[in-house]
C-alpha positions as CSV (number, residue, x, y, z in Angstrom):
1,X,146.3,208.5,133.8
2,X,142.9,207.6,134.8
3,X,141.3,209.1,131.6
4,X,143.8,207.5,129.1
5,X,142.9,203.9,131.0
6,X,139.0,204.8,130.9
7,X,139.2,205.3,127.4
8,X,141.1,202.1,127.2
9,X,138.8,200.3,128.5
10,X,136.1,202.2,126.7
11,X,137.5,201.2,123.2
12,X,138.2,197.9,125.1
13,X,134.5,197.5,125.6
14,X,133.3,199.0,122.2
15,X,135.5,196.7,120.6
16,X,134.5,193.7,122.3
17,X,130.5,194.5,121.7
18,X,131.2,194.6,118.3
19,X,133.5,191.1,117.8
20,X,130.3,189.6,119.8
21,X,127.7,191.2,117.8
22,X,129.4,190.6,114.3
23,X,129.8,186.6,115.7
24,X,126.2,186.5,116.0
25,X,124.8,187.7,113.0
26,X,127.0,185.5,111.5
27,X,125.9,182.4,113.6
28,X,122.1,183.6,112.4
29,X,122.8,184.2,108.7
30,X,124.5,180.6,108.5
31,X,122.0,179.2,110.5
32,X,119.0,180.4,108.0
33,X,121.4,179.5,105.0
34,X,121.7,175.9,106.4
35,X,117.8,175.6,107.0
36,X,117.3,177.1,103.1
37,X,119.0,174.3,102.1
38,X,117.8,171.6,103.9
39,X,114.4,173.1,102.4
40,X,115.8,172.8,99.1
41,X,117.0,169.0,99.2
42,X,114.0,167.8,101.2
43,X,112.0,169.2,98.1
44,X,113.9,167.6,96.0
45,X,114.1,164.4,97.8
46,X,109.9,163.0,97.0
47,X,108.0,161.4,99.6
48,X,106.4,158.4,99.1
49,X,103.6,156.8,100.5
50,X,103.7,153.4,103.3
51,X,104.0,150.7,100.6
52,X,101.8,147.9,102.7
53,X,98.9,145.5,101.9
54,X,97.3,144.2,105.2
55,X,94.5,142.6,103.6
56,X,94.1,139.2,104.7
57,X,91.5,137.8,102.4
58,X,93.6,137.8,98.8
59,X,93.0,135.0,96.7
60,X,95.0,132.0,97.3
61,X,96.3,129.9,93.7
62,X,97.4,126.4,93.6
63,X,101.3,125.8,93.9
64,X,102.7,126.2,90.2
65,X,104.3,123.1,88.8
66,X,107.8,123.3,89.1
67,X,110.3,124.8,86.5
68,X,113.6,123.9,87.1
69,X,117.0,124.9,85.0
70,X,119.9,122.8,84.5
71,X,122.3,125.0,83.3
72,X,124.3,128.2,85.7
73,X,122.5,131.4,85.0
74,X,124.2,134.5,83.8
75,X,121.7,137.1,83.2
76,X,118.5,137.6,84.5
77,X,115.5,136.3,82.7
78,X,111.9,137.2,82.3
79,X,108.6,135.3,80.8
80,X,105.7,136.2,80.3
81,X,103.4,133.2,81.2
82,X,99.7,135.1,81.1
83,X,100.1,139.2,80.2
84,X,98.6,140.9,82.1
85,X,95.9,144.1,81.1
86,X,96.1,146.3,83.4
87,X,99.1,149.3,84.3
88,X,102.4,148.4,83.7
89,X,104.9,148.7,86.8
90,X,107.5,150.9,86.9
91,X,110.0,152.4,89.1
92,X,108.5,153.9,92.2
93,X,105.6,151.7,92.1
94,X,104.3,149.9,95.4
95,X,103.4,146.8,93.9
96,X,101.0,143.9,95.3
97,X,102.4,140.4,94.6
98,X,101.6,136.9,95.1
99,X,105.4,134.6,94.5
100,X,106.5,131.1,94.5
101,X,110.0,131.0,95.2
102,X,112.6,127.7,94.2
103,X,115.8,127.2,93.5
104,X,116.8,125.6,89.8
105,X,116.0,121.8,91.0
106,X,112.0,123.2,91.6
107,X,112.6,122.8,95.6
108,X,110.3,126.2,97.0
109,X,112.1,127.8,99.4
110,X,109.1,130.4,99.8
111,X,105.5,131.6,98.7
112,X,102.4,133.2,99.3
113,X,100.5,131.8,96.7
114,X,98.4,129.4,98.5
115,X,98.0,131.9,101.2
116,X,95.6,134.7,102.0
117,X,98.0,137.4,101.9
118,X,100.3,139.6,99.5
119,X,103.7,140.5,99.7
120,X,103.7,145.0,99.3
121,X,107.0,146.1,98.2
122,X,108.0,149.6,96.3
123,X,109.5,148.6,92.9
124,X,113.1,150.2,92.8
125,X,114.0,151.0,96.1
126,X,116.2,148.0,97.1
127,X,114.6,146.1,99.4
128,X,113.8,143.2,97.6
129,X,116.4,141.1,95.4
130,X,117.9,143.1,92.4
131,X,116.3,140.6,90.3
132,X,112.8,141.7,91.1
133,X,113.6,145.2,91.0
134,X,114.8,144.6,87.4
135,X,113.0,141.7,86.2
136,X,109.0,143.2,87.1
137,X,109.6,146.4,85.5
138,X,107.1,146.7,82.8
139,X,104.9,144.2,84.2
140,X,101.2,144.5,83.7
141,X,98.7,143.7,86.5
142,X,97.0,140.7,86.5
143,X,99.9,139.4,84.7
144,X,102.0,136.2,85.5
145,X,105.6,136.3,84.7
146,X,108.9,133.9,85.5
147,X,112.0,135.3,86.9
148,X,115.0,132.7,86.3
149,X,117.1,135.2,88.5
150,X,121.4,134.5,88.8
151,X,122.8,134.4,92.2
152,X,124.2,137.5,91.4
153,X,121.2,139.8,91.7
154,X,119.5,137.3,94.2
155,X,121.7,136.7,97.5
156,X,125.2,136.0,95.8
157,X,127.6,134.3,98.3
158,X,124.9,134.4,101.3
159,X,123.1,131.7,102.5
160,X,119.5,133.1,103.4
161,X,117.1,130.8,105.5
162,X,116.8,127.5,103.3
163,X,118.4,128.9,100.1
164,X,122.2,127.6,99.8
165,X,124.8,130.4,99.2
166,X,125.6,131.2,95.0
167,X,121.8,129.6,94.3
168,X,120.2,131.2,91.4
169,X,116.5,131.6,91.8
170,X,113.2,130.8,90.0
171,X,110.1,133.0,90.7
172,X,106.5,132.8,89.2
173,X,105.0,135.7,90.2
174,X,101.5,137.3,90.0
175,X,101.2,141.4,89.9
176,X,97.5,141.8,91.7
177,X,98.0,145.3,91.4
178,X,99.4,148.8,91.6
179,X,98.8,150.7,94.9
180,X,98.4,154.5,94.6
């Protein structure tokens, strides 16, 4: 009886050595599996650089006389007040701006034009209104453009700071220039 319950537990043990040792080859393989293909997306995923401008001696420009628009804006409108001759902005860009912000009655809510500073921003990735994502696409540096932007691709139904909720927006912007 002894040898019928020693090769029991034998098979017992062989068994249970090979259950553990099937478990973790598959725990390795999925683990390297899982790491290839983080590999593979962060590849595909680009970096980008810091999109920042700390320089603190940019031109400064007198405020722009005010534009302002009378009638509800449906689309998003671009001028071209002075072309520019330099590269022309596109997605992915970290672009270097000087802005004067008002709403359609030519009250500024914001600017940096008659400061020393920029404003840095990548062009495309969302953090700035949709209508300067859109509207400074093909932009040339050192060119001045108006954005008559609809409250739908500024702040839509949220009040931000001093601008009212629904407002459509008036930029005159400045592209200083393209940071590599």
């Amino acid at each position: 009886m002894t040898k019928k319950r020693d090769r029991f537990f034998a098979l017992m043990g062989a068994v249970l050595f090979f259950v553990t040792a099937s478990a973790l080859t598959l725990a390795v393989v999925i683990s390297a599996v899982s790491e290839s293909n983080k590999s593979k997306e962060a590849a595909k995923t680009p970096t980008t650089a810091t999109c920042e401008d700390t320089r603190t001696d940019e031109t400064t420009y007198p405020a722009p006389e005010a534009f302002t628009v009378t009638d509800k804006m449906s689309t998003l409108k671009t001028t071209d007040l002075t072309p520019g001759d330099g590269a022309t902005a596109k997605s992915g860009d970290c672009l270097i701006m000087k802005y004067y912000g008002t709403l359609t009655d030519g009250t500024m809510f914001d600017e940096n034009y008659t400061k020393p500073t920029a404003f840095a921003f990548t062009l495309g990735d969302g953090r700035v209104i949709t209508g300067w994502d859109k509207g400074l696409v093909g932009m040339k540096v050192g060119g001045t453009r108006r954005l008559e932007i609809p409250a739908a691709q500024a702040y839509n139904d949220q009040a931000t700071g001093s601008i009212p909720a629904n407002s459509d927006l008036v930029f005159e912007v400045k592209l200083l220039r393209i940071q590599k």
